[in-house]
C-alpha positions in Angstrom: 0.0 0.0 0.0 3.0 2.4 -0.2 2.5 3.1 -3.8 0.5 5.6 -3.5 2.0 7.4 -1.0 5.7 7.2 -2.5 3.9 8.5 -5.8 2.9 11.3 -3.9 6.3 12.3 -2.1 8.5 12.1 -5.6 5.6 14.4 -7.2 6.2 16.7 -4.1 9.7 16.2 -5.0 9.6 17.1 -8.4 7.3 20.2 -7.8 10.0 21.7 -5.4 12.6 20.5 -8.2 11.7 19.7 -11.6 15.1 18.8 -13.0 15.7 16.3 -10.8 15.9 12.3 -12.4 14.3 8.9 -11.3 17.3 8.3 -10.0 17.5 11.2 -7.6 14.1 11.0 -6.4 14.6 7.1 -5.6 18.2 7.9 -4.0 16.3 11.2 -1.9 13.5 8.9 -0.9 15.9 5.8 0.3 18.3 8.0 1.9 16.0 10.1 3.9 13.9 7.1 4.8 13.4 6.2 8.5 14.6 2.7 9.5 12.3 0.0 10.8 13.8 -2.3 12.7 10.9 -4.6 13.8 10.6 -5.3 10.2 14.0 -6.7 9.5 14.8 -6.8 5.8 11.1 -6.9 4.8 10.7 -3.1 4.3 13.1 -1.8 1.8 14.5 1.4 2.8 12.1 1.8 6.2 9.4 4.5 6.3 9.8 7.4 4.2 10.2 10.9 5.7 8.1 13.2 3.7 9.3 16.4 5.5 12.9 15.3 5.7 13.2 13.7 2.1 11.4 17.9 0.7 13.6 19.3 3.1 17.0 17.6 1.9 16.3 19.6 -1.6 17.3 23.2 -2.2 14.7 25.2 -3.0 
């Protein structure tokens, strides 16, 4: 059920930069994710930080 939500945050993404590549918007999303622990290696990258993955762009 993340799809939609992920969808969101990398349009966000490319609203507050529209030059940036799949590439950068998978790499901002991954590295700015939270981790989740109790989920061991089931969850990708953790939970995604909306604020923190808009906030890691320059304006």
């Amino acid at each position: 059920m993340a799809a939609p939500h992920i969808s969101a945050l990398a349009a966000r993404l490319l609203q507050r930069n529209s030059s940036l590549t799949p590439s950068q918007i998978k790499r901002t999303i991954t590295t700015t994710a939270r981790p989740m622990p109790s989920c061991g290696s089931n969850c990708g990258a953790g939970l995604a930080d909306a604020a923190k993955a808009v906030r890691s762009l320059r304006p």
